[in-house]
N, C-alpha and C positions, 0 to 999 in steps of 0.2 A: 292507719298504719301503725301499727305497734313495733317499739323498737327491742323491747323484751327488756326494759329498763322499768322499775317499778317507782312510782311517783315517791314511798319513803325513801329509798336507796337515792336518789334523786335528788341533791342538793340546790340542784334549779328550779325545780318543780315543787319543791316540799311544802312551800304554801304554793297554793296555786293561779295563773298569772288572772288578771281584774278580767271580768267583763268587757267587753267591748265597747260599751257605750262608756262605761266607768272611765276604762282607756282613756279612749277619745278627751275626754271633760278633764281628765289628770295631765294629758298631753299638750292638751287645749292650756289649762292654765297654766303651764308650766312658758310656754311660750309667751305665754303676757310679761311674767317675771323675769325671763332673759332672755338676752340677745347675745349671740355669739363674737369671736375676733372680726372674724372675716365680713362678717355683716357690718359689722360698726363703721370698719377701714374703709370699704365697699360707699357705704353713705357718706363720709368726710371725705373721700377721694372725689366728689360726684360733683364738689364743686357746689356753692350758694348754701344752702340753710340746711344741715340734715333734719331738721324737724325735732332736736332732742341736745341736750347739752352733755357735755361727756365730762365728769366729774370724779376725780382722780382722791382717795379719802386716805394715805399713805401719808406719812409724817415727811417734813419738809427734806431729811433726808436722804431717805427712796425718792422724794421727787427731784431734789438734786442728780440721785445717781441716773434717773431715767422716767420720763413719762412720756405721753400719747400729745403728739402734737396738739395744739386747741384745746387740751385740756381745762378743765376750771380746777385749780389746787384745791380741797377744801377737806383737811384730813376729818375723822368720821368723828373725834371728840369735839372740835369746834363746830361742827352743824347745827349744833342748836342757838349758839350766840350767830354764829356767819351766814347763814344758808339766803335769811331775806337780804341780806347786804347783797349777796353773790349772785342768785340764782332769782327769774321772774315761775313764779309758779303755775304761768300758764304754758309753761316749756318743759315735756318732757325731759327729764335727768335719768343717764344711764351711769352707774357707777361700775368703778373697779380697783381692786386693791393688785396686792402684791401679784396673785396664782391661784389656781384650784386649792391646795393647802391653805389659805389663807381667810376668815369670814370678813376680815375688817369690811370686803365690800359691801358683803348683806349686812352686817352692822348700820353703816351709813345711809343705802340705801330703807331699813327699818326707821332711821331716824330722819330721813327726808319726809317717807312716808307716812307716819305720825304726825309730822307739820304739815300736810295738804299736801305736798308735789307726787306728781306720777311717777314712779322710778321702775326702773329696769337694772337688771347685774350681767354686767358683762360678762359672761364667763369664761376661765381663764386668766383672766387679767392681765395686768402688766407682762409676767411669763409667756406666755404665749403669743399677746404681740411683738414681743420680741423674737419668740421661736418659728412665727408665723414669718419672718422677714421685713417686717413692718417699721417703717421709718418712726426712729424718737429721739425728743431733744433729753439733752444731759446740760447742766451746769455750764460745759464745757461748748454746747455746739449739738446740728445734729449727727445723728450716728443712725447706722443700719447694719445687722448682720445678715448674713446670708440665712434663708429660711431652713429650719432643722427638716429634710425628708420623712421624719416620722410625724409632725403634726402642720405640714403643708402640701399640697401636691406636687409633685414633681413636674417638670415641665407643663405647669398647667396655672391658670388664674382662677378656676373655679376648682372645686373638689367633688363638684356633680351633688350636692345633696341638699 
């Protein structure tokens, strides 16, 4: 079905999308390297061991103003002196920084992973679990906002995908 749109004119299209199999293998690894808000929340709400350490690489600042309950502090410049003090390297670490804006978390995660550990990047970070509704401590105590409509479901605990 032609749309009478020409593949140059076509700023989508202009290179043309992978293979299928390609796909698959780019999509495939792309989900080895992250895990999402909702998923992480999801596994720490579940109760006992999520199978993975959640490792927070923001300087003690940000973690003052707010981090992910159970976190492990360990900003992304101290990883190389801190990480065997901190972390057992037969446990998955998921990292995450500030936000989508932000790489400090593939930073750290890059630098986990160079020392041996398996790592994953949250993505979104910090921002997101917060705009997702997601309970976090501050300095202060915990705190929680109400989740932003535009990157949570509305009346809903799952988003369907």
């Amino acid at each position: 079905m032609s749309t009478g749109t020409t593949t140059a004119a076509n700023p989508v299209l202009r290179v043309a999308p992978a293979a299928p199999a390609d796909a698959a293998a780019y999509f495939r690894a792309s989900l080895a390297f992250h895990a999402d808000v909702s998923d992480v929340a999801a596994a720490l709400a579940a109760g006992g061991d999520p199978g993975f350490v959640l490792v927070d690489s923001r300087s003690t600042a940000a973690w003052d103003q707010g981090h992910v309950p159970g976190a492990v502090h360990l900003p992304t410049a101290l990883v190389p002196e801190q990480a065997e003090r901190l972390l057992d390297r037969s446990v998955p670490v998921v990292t995450y920084c500030w936000g989508p804006g932000c790489n400090g978390a593939t930073r750290a995660a890059l630098a986990l992973a160079e020392l041996g550990y398996q790592v994953k990047e949250m993505l979104g970070g910090f921002e997101y679990w917060v705009r997702e509704g997601f309970a976090y401590e501050t300095w202060q105590g915990g705190e929680r906002r109400a989740a932003d409509p535009l990157t949570a479901p509305a009346d809903a605990e799952d988003c369907g995908c």
